[in-house]
C-alpha positions as CSV (number, residue, x, y, z in Angstrom):
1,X,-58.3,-30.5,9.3
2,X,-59.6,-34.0,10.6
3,X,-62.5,-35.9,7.8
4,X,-65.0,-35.6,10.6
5,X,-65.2,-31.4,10.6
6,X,-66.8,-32.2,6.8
7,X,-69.5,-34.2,9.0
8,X,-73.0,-31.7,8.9
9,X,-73.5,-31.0,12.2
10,X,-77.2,-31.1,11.9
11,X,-78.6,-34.4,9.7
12,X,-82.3,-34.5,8.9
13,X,-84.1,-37.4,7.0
14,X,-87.7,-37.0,6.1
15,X,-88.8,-36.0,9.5
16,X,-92.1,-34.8,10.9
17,X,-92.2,-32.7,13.6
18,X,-95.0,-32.3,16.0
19,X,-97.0,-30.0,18.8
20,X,-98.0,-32.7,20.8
21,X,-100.4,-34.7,18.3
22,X,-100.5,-32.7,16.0
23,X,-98.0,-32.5,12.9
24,X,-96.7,-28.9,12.9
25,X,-94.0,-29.8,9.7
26,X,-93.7,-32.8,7.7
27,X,-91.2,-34.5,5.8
28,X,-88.2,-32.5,6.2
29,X,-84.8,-33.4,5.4
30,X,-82.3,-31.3,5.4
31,X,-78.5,-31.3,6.5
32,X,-76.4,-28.0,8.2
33,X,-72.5,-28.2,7.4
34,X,-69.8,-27.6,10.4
35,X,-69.2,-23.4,10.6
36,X,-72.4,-22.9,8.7
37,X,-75.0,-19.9,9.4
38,X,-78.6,-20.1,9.3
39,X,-81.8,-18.3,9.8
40,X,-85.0,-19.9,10.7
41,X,-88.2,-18.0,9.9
42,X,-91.5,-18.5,10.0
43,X,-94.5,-16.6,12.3
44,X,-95.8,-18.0,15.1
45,X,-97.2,-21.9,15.3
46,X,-95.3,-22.4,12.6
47,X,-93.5,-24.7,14.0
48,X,-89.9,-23.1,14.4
49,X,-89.9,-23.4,18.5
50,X,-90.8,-27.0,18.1
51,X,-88.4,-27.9,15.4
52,X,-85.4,-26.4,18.2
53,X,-87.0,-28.0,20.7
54,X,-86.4,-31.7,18.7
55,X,-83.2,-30.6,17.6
56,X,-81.8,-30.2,21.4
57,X,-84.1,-33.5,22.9
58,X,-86.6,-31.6,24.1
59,X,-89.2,-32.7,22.3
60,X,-89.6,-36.6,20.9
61,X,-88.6,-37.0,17.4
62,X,-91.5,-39.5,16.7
63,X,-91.4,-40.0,12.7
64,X,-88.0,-39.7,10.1
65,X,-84.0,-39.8,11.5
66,X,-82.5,-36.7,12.7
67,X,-78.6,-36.3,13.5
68,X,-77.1,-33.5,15.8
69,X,-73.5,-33.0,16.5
70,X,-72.9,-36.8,15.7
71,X,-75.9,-38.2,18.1
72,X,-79.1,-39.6,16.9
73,X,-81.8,-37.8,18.2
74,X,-84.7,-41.0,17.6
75,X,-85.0,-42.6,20.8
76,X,-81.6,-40.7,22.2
77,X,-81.1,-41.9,26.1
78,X,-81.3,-39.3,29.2
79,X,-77.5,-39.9,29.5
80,X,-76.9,-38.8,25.9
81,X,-79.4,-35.7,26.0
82,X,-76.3,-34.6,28.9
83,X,-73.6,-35.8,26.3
84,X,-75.3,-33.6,23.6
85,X,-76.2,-30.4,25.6
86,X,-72.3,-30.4,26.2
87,X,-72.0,-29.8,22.6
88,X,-74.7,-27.7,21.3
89,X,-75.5,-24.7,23.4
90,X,-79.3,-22.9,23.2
91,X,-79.8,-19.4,23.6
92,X,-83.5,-18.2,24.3
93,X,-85.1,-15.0,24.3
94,X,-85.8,-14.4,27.9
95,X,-81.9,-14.8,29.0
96,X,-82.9,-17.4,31.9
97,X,-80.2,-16.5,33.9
98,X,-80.5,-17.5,37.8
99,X,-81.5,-13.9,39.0
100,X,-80.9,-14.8,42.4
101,X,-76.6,-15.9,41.8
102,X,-74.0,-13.1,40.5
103,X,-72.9,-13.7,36.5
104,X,-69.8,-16.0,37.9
105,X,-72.1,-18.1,40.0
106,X,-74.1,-18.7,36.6
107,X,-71.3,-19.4,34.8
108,X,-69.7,-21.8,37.3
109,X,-73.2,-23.5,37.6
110,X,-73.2,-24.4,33.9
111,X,-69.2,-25.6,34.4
112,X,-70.4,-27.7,37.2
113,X,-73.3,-29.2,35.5
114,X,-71.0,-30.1,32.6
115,X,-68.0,-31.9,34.2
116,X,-65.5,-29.1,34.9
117,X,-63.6,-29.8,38.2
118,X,-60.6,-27.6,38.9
119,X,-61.5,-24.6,40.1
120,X,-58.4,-22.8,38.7
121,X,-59.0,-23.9,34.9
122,X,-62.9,-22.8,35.7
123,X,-61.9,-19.3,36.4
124,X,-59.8,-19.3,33.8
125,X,-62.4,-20.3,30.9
126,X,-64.7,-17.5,32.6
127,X,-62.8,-14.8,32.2
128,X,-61.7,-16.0,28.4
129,X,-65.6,-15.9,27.4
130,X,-66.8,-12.8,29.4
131,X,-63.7,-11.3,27.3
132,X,-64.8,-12.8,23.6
133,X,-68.3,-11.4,24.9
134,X,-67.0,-8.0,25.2
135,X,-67.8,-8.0,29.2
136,X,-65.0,-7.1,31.7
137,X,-65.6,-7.1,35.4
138,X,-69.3,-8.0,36.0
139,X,-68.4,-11.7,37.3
140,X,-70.0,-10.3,40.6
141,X,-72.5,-8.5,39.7
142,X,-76.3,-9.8,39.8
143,X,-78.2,-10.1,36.6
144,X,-80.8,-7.2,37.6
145,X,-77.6,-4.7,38.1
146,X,-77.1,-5.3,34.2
147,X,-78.4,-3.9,31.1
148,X,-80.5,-6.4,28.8
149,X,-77.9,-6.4,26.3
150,X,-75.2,-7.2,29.0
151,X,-77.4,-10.1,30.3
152,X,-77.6,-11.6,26.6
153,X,-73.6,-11.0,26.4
154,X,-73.6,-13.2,29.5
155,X,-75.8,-15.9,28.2
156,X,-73.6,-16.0,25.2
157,X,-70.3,-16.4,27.5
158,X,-72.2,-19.5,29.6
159,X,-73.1,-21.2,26.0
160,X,-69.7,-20.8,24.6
161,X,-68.2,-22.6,28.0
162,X,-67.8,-26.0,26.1
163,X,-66.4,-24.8,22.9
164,X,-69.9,-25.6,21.1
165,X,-70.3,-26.9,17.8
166,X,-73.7,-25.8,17.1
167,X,-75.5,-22.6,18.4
168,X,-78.9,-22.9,18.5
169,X,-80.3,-19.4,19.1
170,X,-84.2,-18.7,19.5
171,X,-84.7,-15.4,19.3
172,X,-81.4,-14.0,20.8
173,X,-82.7,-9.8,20.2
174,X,-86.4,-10.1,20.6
175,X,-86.0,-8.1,23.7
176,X,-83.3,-5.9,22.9
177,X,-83.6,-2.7,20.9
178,X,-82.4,-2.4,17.4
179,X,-79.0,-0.8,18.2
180,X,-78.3,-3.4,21.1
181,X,-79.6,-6.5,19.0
182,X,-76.8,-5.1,16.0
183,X,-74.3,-5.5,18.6
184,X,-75.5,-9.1,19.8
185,X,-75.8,-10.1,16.3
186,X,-72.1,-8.7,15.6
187,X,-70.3,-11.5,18.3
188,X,-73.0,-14.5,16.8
189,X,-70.9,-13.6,13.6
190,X,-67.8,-13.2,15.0
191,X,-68.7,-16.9,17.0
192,X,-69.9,-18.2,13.9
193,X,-66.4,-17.1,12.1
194,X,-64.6,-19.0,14.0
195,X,-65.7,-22.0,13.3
196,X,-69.3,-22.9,15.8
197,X,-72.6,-23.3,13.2
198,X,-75.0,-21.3,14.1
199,X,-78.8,-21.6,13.8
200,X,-80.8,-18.5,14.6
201,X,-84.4,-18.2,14.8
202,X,-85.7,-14.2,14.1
203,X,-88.7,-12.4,13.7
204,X,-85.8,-9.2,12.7
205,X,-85.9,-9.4,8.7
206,X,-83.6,-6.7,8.9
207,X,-80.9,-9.2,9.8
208,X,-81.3,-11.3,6.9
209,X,-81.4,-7.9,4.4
210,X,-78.5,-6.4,6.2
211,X,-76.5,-9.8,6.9
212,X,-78.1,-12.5,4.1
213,X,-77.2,-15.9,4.8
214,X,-79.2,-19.4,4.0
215,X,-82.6,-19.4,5.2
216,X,-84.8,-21.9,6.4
217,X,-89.0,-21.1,6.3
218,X,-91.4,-22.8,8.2
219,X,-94.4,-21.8,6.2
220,X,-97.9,-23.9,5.9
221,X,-96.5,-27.2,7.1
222,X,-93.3,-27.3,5.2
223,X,-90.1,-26.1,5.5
224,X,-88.8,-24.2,2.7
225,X,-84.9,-24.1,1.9
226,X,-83.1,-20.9,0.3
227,X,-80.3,-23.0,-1.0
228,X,-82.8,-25.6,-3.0
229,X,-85.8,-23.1,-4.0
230,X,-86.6,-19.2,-4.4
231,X,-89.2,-18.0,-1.9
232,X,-90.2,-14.7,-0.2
233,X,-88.9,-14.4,3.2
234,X,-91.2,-12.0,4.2
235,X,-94.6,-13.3,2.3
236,X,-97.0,-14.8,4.7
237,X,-96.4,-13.0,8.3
């Protein structure tokens, strides 16, 4: 294994994060090792969509140094927000699939946005991660003509299209039942097994009794750390 898979993929340095002027969590340093797996709790306004949001260039990192998959996120450039977004994928709740394009038309847009070329080694790399998803032939079928837990398989397969190193996940079951959302949760572990880190926001505390893993807590303007204190995961909702 090369030196650099022992480089965190995530790097935080007392950071404050904020909702536009307001300072939603403050002084957060933290780091998130290469294969690692990671809840992110915390209720609503806590500040857990907003601390994504910075980690992926959405939102201005304005106070502290923050590091994601080897680019600095502090002033980062337009060009490198493209350069990172090839290497971290996002997952949201809502799917955001382009209703009005078949799954392959997705995928292909994604491919397209990212640099692929050859059409032949594009088809290819569809079919591998509608496979690892679990889906067969639904490359033309249109979003509505799937199940919601098909539609999250398929946003899975378009974020795993450049081999990510980081998974940030927001939600990735809030609209699925429970027996679906065990079934999502299954291929984020089998993902995360080999080798992508994953960082998954949930409202689902059944995830972290059933499947316990480090978790992070934004709670009252901090954000608490399972691996450096003892807290209640479930205190405070």
């Amino acid at each position: 294994m090369s030196s650099f898979s022992n480089e965190p993929v995530i790097r935080i340095e007392n950071a404050t994060i904020f909702q536009e002027d307001k300072a939603i969590l403050s002084d957060i340093s933290l780091s998130i090792g290469k294969g690692e797996f990671v809840y992110l709790i915390g209720r609503t306004g806590s500040g857990k969509s907003s601390l994504m949001k910075t980690l992926y260039a959405d939102l201005d990192l304005r106070l502290g140094q923050m590091e994601v998959a080897g680019f600095k996120i502090n002033g980062i450039k337009s060009k490198q927000i493209a350069q990172l977004r090839r290497k971290i994928s996002v997952i949201f709740q809502d799917f955001q699939l382009l209703a009005d394009r078949t799954v392959a038309e997705n995928l292909y847009f994604v491919m397209k946005a990212t640099g692929w070329k050859e059409k032949s080694k594009m088809k290819t790399r569809m079919a591998d991660v509608l496979m690892r998803v679990g889906l067969g032939a639904v490359d033309n079928k249109m979003p509505h003509q799937l199940s919601g837990g098909e539609q999250q398989r398929v946003v899975i397969a378009r974020a795993l299209i450049n081999e990510p190193v980081l998974l940030i996940a927001d939600e990735p079951t809030g609209n699925l039942d429970p027996e679906v959302s065990e079934g999502i949760f299954k291929l984020f572990t089998d993902i995360n097994k080999s080798g992508t880190a994953i960082l998954m926001g949930t409202h689902d505390h059944s995830f972290l009794d059933t499947h316990p893993s480090r978790v992070l807590k934004c709670q009252q303007g901090k954000l608490l750390d399972s691996d450096q204190e003892d807290f209640d995961f479930k205190s405070n909702y």
